[in-house]
C-alpha positions in Angstrom: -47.7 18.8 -35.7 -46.0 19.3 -32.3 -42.1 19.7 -33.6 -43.0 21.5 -36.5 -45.2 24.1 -34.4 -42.8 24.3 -31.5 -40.5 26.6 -33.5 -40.1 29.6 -31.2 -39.1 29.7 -27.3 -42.3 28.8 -25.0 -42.5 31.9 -23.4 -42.6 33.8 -26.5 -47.1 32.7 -27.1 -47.6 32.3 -30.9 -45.6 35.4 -32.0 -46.5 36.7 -35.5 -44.2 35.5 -37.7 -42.2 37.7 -40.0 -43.4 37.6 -44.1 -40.1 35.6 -45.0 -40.8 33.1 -42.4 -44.3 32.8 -43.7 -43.1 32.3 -47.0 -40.1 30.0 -46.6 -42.4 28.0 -44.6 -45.1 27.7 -46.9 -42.8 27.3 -50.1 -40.8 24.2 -48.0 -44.2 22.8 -46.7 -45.2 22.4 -50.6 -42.4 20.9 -51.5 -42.8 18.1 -48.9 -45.9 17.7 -49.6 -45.4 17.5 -53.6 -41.9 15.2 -53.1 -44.4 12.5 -51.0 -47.7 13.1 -52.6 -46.2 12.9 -56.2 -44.6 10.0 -55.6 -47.1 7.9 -53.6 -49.5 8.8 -56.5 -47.7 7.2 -59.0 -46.7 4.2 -57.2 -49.9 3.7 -55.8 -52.7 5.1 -58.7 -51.0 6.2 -61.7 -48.5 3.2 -62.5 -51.1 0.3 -61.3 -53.9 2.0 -63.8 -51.5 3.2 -66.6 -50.5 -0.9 -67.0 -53.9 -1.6 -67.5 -54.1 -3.6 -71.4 -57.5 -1.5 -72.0 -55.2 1.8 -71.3 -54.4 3.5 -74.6 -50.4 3.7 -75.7 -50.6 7.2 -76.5 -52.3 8.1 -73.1 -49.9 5.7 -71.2 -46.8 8.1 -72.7 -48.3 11.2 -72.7 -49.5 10.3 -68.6 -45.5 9.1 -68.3 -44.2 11.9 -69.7 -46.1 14.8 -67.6 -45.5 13.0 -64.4 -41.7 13.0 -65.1 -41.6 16.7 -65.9 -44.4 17.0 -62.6 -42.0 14.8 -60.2 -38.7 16.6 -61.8 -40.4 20.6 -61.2 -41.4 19.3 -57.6 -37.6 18.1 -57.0 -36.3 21.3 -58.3 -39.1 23.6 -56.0 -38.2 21.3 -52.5 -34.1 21.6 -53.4 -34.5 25.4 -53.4 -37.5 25.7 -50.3 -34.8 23.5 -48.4 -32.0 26.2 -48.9 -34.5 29.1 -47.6 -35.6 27.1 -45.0 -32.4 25.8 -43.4 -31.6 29.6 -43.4 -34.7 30.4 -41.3 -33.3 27.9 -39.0 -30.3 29.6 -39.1 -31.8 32.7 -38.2 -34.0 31.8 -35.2 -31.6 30.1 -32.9 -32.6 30.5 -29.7 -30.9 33.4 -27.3 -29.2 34.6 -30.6 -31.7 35.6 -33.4 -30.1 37.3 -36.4 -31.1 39.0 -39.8 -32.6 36.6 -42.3 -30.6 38.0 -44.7 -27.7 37.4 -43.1 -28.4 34.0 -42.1 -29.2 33.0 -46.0 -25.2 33.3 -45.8 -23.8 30.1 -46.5 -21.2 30.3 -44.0 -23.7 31.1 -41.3 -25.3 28.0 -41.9 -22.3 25.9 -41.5 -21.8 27.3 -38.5 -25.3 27.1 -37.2 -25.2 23.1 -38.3 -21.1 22.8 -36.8 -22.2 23.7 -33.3 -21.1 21.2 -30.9 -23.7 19.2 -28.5 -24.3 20.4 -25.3 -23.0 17.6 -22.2 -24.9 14.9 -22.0 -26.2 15.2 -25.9 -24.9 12.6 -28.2 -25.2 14.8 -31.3 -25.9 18.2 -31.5 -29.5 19.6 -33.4 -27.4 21.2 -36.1 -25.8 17.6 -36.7 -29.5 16.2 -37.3 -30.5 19.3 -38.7 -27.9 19.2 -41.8 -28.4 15.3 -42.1 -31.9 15.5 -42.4 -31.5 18.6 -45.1 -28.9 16.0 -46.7 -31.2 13.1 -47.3 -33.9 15.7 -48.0 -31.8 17.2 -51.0 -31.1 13.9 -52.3 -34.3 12.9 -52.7 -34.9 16.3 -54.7 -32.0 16.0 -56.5 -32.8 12.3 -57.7 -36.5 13.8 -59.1 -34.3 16.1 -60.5 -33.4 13.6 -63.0 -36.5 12.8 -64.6 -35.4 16.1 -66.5 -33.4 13.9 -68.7 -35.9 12.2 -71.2 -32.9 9.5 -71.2 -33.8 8.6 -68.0 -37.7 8.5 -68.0 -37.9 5.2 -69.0 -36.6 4.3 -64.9 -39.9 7.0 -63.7 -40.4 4.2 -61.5 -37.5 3.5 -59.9 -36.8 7.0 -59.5 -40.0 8.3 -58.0 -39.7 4.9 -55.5 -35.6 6.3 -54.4 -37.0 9.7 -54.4 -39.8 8.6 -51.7 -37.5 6.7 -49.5 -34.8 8.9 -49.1 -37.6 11.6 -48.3 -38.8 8.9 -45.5 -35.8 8.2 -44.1 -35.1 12.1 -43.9 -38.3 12.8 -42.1 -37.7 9.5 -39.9 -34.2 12.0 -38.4 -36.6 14.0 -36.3 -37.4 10.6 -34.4 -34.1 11.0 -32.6 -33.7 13.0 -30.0 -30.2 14.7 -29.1 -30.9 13.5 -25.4 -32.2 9.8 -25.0 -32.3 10.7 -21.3 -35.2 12.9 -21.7 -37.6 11.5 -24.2 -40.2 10.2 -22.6 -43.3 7.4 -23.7 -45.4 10.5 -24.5 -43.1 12.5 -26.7 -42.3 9.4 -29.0 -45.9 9.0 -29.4 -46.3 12.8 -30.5 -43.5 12.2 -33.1 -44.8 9.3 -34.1 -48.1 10.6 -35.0 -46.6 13.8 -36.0 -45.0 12.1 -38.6 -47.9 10.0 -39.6 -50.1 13.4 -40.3 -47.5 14.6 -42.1 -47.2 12.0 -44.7 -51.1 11.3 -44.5 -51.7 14.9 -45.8 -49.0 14.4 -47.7 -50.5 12.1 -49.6 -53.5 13.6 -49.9 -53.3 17.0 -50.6 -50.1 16.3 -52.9 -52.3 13.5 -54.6 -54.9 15.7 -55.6 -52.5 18.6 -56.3 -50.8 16.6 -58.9 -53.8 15.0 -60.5 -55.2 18.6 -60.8 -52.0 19.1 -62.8 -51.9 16.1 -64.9 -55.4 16.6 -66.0 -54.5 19.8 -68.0 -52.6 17.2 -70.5 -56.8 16.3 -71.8 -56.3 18.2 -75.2 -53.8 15.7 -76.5 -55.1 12.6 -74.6 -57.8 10.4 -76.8 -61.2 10.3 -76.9 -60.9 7.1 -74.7 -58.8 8.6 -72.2 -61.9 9.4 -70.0 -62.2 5.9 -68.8 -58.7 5.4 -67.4 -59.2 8.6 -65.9 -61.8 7.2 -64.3 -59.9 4.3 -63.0 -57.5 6.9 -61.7 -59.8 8.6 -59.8 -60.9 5.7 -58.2 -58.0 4.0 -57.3 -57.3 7.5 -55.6 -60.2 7.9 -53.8 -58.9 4.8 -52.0 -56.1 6.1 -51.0 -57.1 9.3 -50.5 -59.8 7.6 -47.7 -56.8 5.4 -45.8 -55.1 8.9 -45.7 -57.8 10.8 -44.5 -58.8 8.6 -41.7 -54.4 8.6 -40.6 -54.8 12.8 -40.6 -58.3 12.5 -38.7 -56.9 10.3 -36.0 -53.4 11.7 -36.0 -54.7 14.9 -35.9 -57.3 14.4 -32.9 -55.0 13.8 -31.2 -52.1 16.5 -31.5 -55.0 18.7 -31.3 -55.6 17.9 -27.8 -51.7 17.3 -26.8 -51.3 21.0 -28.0 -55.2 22.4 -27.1 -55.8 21.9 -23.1 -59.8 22.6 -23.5 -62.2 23.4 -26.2 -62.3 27.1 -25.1 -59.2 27.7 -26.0 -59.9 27.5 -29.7 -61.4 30.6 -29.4 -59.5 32.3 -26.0 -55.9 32.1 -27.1 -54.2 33.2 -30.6 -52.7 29.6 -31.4 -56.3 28.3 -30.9 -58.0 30.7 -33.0 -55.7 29.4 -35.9 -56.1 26.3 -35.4 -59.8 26.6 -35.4 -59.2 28.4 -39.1 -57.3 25.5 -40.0 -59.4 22.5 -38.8 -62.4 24.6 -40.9 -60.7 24.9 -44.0 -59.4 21.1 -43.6 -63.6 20.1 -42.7 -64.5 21.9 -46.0 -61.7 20.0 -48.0 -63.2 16.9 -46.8 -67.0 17.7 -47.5 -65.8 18.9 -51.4 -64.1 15.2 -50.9 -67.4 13.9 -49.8 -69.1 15.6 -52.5 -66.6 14.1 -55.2 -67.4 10.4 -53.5 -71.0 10.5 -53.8 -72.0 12.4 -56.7 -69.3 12.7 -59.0 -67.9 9.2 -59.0 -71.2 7.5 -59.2 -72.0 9.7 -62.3 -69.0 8.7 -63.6 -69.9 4.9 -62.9 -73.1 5.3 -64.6 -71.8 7.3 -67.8 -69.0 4.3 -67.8 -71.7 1.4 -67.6 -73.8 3.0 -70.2 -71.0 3.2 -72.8 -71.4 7.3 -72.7 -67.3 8.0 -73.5 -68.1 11.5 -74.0 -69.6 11.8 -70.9 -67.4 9.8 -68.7 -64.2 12.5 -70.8 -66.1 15.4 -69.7 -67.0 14.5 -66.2 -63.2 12.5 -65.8 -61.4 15.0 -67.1 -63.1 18.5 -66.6 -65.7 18.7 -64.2 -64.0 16.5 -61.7 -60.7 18.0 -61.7 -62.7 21.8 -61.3 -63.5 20.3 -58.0 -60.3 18.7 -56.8 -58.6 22.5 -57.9 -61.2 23.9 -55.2 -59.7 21.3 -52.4 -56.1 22.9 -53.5 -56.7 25.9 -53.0 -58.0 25.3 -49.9 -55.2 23.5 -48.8 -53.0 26.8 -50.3 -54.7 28.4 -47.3 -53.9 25.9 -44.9 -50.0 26.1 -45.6 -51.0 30.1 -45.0 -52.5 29.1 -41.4 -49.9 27.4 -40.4 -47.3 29.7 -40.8 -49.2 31.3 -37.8 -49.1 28.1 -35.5 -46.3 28.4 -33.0 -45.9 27.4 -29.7 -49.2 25.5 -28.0 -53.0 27.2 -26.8 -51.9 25.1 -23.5 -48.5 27.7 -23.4 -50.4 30.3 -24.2 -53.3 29.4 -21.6 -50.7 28.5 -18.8 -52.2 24.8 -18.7 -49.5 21.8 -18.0 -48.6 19.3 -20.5 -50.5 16.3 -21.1 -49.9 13.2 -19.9 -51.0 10.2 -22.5 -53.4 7.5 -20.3 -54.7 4.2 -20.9 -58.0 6.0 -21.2 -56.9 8.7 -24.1 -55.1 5.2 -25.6 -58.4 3.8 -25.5 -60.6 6.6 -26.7 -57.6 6.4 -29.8 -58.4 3.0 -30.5 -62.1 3.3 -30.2 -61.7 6.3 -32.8 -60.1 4.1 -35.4 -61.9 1.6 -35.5 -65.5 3.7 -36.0 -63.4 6.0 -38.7 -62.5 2.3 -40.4 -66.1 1.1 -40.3 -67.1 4.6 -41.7 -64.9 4.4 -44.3 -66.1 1.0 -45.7 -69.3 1.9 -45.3 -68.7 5.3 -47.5 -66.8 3.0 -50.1 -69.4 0.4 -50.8 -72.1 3.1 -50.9 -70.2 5.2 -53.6 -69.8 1.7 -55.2 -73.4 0.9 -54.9 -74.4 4.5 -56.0 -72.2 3.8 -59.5 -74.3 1.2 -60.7 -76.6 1.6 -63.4 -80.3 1.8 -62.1 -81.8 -1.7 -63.0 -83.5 -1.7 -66.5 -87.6 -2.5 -65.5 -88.6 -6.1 -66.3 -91.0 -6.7 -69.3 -94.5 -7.2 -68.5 -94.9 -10.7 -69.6 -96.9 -11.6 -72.2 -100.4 -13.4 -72.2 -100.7 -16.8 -73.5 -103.1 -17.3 -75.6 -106.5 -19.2 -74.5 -108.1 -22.3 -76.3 
């Protein structure tokens, strides 16, 4: 994530950061990745399975009400992470560095978001900076309303507002304070920059908040297992499409930022991003484990009319696994606290130049990930169905 890893002066290689900045960072990462991952769960999986006829009542409004108190807790975390990190900002302005605690000063934020733009800047980085943190509160603030059981009932609407205005705050980065010096190559790292972002956002927010829903079991019904099982699905549909966006989007800041393979292990920035990329291979494999052995169980305890099963596996063993991807990911948001800067800064290589060649090794790359995706879907499908009963051995007609 170029912009969000270029946080410190060039010369200065991968620096270690300061505790606060690791924690600020990580706190405002989880937030951002709960306000989009929340969201696109229950406009994508919970709200399409939830209307379901075969869905029970009781489960529907017990589902409702835990992902309004979920979404209205995640509002409430990002609103505060955005104050911290807005402050850390603050702080690390370059050529001037100050105290963290002084810049968690409000006036030292105004001022750090006032200063004017430099000649031949349309808008100055604080501008964007405190619009962007604008839009970004508003979207927290309108989760914040799903505190009010009053306004449950519009979960919906509010989650869908909450998810825009988090978009179009993210979207702010996309301008540049200079349209004279963005280039063809930097709007293609923002662009996939921002597509990694809201592809692991999606994910790893997803799973986080299905982890969370699925303590609510004890007062869910007996029947709850098998729209649980529809959720997981539906998810595991999603979470594919999102995992091929962060593979692709991914490869590909990985070598805008990484000159050669040696320098995952010859320079700081590469050594953590080799940490990273291993903790985000093991989420996948646990994800790969879930796909082919979990869900088909589940298809088979579903087809065979075994509710308890299809609870138990739904409900508790499932989830045990998805908590194991989130802690994982925990330790991701850890790792990249540490990435600053670029293994090409630190190894003294040039910057890349995008080529109709890496364009075409892209394209190439998406469209095996695609075929590998379908492919891993209709086996997992295939894999749920019941083994076939054996025909009966037909029966002798009697001779005259």
């Amino acid at each position: 994530m170029s912009f969000l890893l270029a946080q410190v002066p060039a010369a200065v290689a991968n620096p270690v950061p300061a505790a606060w900045r690791v924690i600020t960072k990580m706190a405002y990462f989880a937030g951002l990745i709960g306000t989009i991952g929340a969201t696109m769960l229950h406009l994508l999986v919970l709200r399409p399975v939830l209307k379901r006829r075969s869905v029970d009542p009781a489960d529907r409004a017990v589902l409702h009400r835990r992902t309004s108190l979920l979404l209205a807790v995640i509002g409430t975390w990002f609103l505060v992470a955005l104050y911290f990190q807005i402050a850390g900002k603050a702080a690390r302005v370059k050529g001037v560095e100050i105290p963290y605690s002084q810049a968690l000063r409000p006036g030292t934020i105004a001022k750090y978001v006032s200063v004017p733009a430099k000649r031949g800047e349309w808008v100055s980085s604080g501008a964007l900076t405190l619009t962007q943190y604008l839009l970004w509160g508003a979207s927290a603030v309108v989760l914040m309303l799903l505190w009010s059981p009053k306004l449950r009932a519009h979960l919906t609407g509010i989650a869908l507002s909450g998810l825009v205005l988090n978009f179009v705050a993210y979207q702010v980065t996309l301008l540049p304070t200079d349209f004279g010096k963005e280039t063809v190559d930097s709007l293609v790292d923002s662009l996939l920059d921002h597509l990694h972002v809201f592809a692991v956002s999606t994910w790893v927010g997803g799973i986080a908040s299905l982890v969370v829903l699925a303590t609510a079991r004890r007062r869910l019904t007996p029947g709850a297992g098998t729209t649980w099982a529809g959720i997981w699905t539906r998810f595991s549909t999603v979470a594919l499409c999102a995992v091929g966006c962060l593979l692709i989007s991914g490869l590909y800041l990985a070598w805008s930022l990484v000159g050669s393979p040696g320098e995952l292990l010859t320079t700081s920035f590469g050594r953590f991003l080799l940490v990273k990329v291993c903790l985000v291979a093991t989420m996948i494999g646990i994800g790969a484990l879930n796909e082919f052995v979990l869900m088909p169980r589940i298809g088979r305890a579903r087809a065979a009319g075994a509710e308890g099963s299809v609870f138990r596996l739904a409900l508790r063993v499932f989830p045990g696994f998805v908590t194991a991807e989130v802690v994982l990911a925990v330790g991701v948001l850890f790792v990249l606290s540490f990435l600053t800067g670029s293994a090409r800064v630190e190894a003294g290589d040039p910057d890349p130049t995008l080529s109709g060649g890496i364009v075409g090794i892209g394209v190439l790359l998406a469209v095996l990930l695609a075929i590998s995706f379908v492919t891993t879907a209709k086996l997992s499908e295939r894999l749920s169905r019941p083994a076939a009963a054996p025909a009966p051995e037909p029966v002798p007609s009697a001779e005259f």
